[in-house]
N, C-alpha and C positions, 0 to 999 in steps of 0.2 A: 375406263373404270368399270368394273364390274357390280351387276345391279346392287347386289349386299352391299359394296364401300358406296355407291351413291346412296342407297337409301339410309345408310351411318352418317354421310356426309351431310344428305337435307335433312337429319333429324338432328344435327350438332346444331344447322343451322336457325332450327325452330326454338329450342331448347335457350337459344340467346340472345333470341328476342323482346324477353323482358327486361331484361339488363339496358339492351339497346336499345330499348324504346323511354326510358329515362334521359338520354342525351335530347331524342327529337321531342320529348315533350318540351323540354327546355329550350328549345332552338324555337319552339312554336308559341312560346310564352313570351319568349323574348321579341316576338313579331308580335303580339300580342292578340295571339290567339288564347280565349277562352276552353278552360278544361272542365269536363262535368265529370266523376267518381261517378260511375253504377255498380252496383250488386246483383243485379237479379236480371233474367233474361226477359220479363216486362217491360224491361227500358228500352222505349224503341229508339233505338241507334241512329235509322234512319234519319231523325228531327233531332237529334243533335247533330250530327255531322252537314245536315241540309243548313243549319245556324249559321252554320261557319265554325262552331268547335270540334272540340277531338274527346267523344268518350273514350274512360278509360276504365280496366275493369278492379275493384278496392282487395285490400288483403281482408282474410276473413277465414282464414283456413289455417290457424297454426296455433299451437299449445300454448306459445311462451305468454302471451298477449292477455290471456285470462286472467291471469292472478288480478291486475291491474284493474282490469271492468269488473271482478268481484266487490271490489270495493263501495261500487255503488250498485251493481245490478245484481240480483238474488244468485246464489250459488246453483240454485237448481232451474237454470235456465239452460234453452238450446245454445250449446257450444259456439256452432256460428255463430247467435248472436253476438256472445261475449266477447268470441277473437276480434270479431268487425270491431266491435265498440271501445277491444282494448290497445286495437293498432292506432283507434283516432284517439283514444286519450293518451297514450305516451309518444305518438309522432314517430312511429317505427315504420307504419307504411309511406313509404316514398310514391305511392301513387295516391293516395291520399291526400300531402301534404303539397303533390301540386297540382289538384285537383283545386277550381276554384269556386265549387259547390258542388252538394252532392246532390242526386237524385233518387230516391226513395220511393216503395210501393209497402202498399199495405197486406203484406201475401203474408203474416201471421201476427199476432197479437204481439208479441216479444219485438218483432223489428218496428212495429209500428210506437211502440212507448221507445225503444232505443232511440230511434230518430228524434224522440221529442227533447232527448238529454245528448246529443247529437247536434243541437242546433247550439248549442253553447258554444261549438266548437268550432266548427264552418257551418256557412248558410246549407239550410237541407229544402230543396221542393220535392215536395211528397205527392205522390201520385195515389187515389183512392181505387183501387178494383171496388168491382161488385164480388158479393159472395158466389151468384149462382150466373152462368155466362150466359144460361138458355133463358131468362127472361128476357120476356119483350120487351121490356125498357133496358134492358143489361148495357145491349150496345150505343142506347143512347149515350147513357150514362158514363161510358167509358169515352166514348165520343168526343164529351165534354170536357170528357179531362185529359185528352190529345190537344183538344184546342187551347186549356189552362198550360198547357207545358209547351205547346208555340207560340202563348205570349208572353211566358217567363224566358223563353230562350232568346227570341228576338231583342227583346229588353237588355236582357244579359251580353249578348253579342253586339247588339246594335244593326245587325242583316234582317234583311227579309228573308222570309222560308216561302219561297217561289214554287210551286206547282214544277216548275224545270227542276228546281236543284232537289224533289223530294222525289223526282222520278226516276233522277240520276243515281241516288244514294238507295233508293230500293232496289234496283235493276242490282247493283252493285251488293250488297247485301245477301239477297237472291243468290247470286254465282257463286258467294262464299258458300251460302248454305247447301246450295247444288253440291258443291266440289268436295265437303266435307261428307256429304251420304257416299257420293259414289268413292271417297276413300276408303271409307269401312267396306262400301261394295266390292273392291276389287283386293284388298285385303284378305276380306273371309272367302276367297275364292279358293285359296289352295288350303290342303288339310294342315298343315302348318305354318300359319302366315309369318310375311314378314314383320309387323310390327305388333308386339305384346300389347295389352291395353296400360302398362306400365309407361310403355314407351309413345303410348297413344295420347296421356294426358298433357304433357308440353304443348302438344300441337294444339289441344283442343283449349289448351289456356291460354295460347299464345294471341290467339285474335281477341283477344279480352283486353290486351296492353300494346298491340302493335297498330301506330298511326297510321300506315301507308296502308290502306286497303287493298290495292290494286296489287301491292309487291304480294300483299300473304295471299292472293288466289292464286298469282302465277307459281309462287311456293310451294302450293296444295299441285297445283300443274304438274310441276316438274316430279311430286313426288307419287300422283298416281300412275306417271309415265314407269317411274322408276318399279314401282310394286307390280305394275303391268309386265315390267322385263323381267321380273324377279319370278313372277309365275310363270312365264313363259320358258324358262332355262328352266324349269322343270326343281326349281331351288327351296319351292316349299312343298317339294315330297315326303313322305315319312311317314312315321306314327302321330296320327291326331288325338292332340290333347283336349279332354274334355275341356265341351266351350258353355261357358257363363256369359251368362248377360245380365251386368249390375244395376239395378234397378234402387230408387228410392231416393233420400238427399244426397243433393250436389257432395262432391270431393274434391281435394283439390292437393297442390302439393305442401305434405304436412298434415293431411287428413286421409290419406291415399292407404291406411293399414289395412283395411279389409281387400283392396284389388291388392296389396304387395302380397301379401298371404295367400292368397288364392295362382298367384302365379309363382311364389316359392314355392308352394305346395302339388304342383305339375301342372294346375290348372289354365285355361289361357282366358284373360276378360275380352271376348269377342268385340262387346259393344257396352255402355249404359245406356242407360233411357233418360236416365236424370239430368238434372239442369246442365251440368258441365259436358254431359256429351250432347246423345240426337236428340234429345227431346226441344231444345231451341233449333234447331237445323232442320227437321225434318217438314213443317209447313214452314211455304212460301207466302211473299206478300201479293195482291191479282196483280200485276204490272198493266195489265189491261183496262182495269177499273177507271171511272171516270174521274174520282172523287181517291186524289191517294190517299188523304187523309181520312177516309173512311176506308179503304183498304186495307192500313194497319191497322186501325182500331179491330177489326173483325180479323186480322190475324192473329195479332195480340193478343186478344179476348179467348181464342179459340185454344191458346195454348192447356195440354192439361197435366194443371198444378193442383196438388191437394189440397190447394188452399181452397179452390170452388168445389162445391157442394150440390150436386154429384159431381164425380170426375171421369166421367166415362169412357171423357178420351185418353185416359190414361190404359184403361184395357186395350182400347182400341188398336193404341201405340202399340202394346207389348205383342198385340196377338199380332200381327204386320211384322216386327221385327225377329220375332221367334223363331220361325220358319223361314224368312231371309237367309238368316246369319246360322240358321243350323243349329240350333241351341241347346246343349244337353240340361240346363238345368239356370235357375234363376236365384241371385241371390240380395236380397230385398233388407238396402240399408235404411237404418234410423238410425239419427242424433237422438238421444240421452234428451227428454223433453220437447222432442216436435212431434207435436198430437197430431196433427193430419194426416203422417206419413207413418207414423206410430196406430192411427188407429186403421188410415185404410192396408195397413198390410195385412191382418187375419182375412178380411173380405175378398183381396187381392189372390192373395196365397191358396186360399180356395178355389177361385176360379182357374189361373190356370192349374192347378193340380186336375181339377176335375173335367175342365173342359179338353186339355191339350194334354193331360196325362204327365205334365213337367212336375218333376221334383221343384222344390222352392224351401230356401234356407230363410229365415227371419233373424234378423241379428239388428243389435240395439247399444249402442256403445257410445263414446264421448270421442274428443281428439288424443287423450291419453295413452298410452303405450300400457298403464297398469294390468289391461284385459289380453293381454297378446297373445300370451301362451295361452289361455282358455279359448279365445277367436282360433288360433292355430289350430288347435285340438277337434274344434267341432269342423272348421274347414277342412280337414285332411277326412275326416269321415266322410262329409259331404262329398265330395270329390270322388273319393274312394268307392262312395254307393252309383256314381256317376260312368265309374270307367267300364 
């Protein structure tokens, strides 16, 4: 097989992994293993899976589902929240409903009140961030609340969370997250890569609902082998299309309009930065650390979400990945009411404009298809001012 039909072949077979990962949640309940629903890349995985349960990742990215959570939640609320809130009120997410509680953080004002009309539904343990991750007490305080969610898990599971089993599940963890930079690494190595960021988001959704962790690293294996042979045969020669790198709130499929636009439009999405792509991948947990449970907490903490105040390390990200991945231009999504990522995009947009000389598009939309041809319109320009 030639490397394009295997790298077709391992991305049919990422693509079907959510599907299939509803049989073995079932097959794990019926052994009665405990399931925990997360949202947010906050949740550290690690201390669930160290319980003895199987995170798994909730729906929260699709139009239909809003009518529904209007009913109770303000119309001019951020999108995500309302798909989240309207999959658990009408029982449409299937990862959801065999989820046997959810896990919740307080990463903005909107999911933090949703959760609390959320617990009517299934049990919710809520996790409290600090606002600002560089005070002194930040990481005590996070700290705290690593040890309050291993003793709701243990409770829940009925296991101990062993120093063994949290060092096994971070090591583990770690090699996803390894495996998944150096995919994009050898990816954006030729001027035409093999996979579009269209065809990048399955993969990067896929460990969000896929139980066997060990099968989806060797999965990532076989497919940077693959993208490796594929630049090698000289297969991603040609004309290089100007490369974006989507920055701002998570996407997902069903919320994917602004990267589908950008790549019907000739553009390629190199990478995001955001929740659904490297921005959870890109730091590791110390595996060396004495103390794992303070390991995650300061990796966790460290993540940079707008929700903390400053977010520096969100610069930080973008200016590291820019020049990586070859970047010709940035283009900086917002949900329709998520103030954080809504406000820091002018101060954003300026910096690298000014620092790195990158063009940067600001765009501000809902899950709705109503803005398309107007997003089209100004993406073909942008694009256009790119080539």
């Amino acid at each position: 097989m030639d490397a394009s039909k295997e790298i077709n072949h391992l991305l049919d077979g990422f693509a079907s992994l959510p599907e299939q990962s509803l049989a073995r949640l079932d097959e794990a309940k019926e052994a009665g293993v405990k399931v925990v629903g997360v949202y947010c890349i906050f949740a550290p995985l690690e201390i669930i899976r160290a319980a003895g349960a199987l995170p798994v990742g909730l729906c929260g990215k699709r139009q239909e589902p809003i009518a529904a959570a209007e009913a109770e939640l303000p119309s001019n609320l951020c999108p995500l929240v309302k798909s989240s809130y309207g999959y658990a009120l009408t029982g449409t997410c299937p990862f959801f409903m065999a989820s046997d509680v959810v896990l919740g953080e307080t990463t903005c004002d909107g999911k933090k009140k949703m959760y609390e009309a959320m617990e009517r539904i299934k049990p919710v343990h809520l996790m409290h961030l600090p606002h600002t991750a560089g005070l002194p007490h930040a990481l005590d305080y996070w700290r705290a609340e690593i040890e309050r969610l291993k003793a709701f898990l243990q409770e829940l599971t009925g296991q101990e969370i062993t120093p063994e089993a949290l060092r096994h599940e971070i090591d583990l963890q770690n090699r996803v997250r390894r495996l998944v930079v150096e995919l994009h690494r050898v990816n954006a190595a030729s001027p035409r890569p093999a996979i579009s960021g269209g065809r990048m988001l399955p993969i990067l959704e896929a460990k969000n609902s896929w139980p066997d962790l060990e099968d989806f690293a060797q999965r990532l294996e076989a497919l940077i082998a693959a993208v490796e042979a594929y630049n090698a045969a000289g297969l991603g020669a040609g004309p290089r299309p100007p490369r974006v790198l989507l920055t701002g709130t998570p996407i997902g499929k069903g919320s994917d309009k602004v990267l589908r636009l950008i790549e019907e439009a000739g553009g390629l999405v190199i990478a995001m930065e955001n929740c659904t792509g490297l921005k959870g991948a890109w730091t590791q947990v110390d595996q060396d650390a004495g103390d794992p449970l303070d390991a995650l907490a300061r990796r966790h903490l460290a993540l940079p979400c707008s929700c903390m105040t400053p977010n520096q390390g969100r610069y930080d990200l973008l200016e590291e990945l820019i020049p990586l991945y070859q970047v010709d231009g940035v283009v900086d999504l917002s949900w329709h009411a998520c103030h954080t990522y809504i406000i820091e995009a002018t101060p954003l947009g300026r910096h690298l404009e000014d620092k790195l000389s990158l063009p940067v598009m600001r765009l501000t939309t809902d899950y709705s298809e109503s803005d398309v041809e107007t997003l089209r319109t100004r993406v073909e320009a942008f694009l256009e001012m790119l080539s």
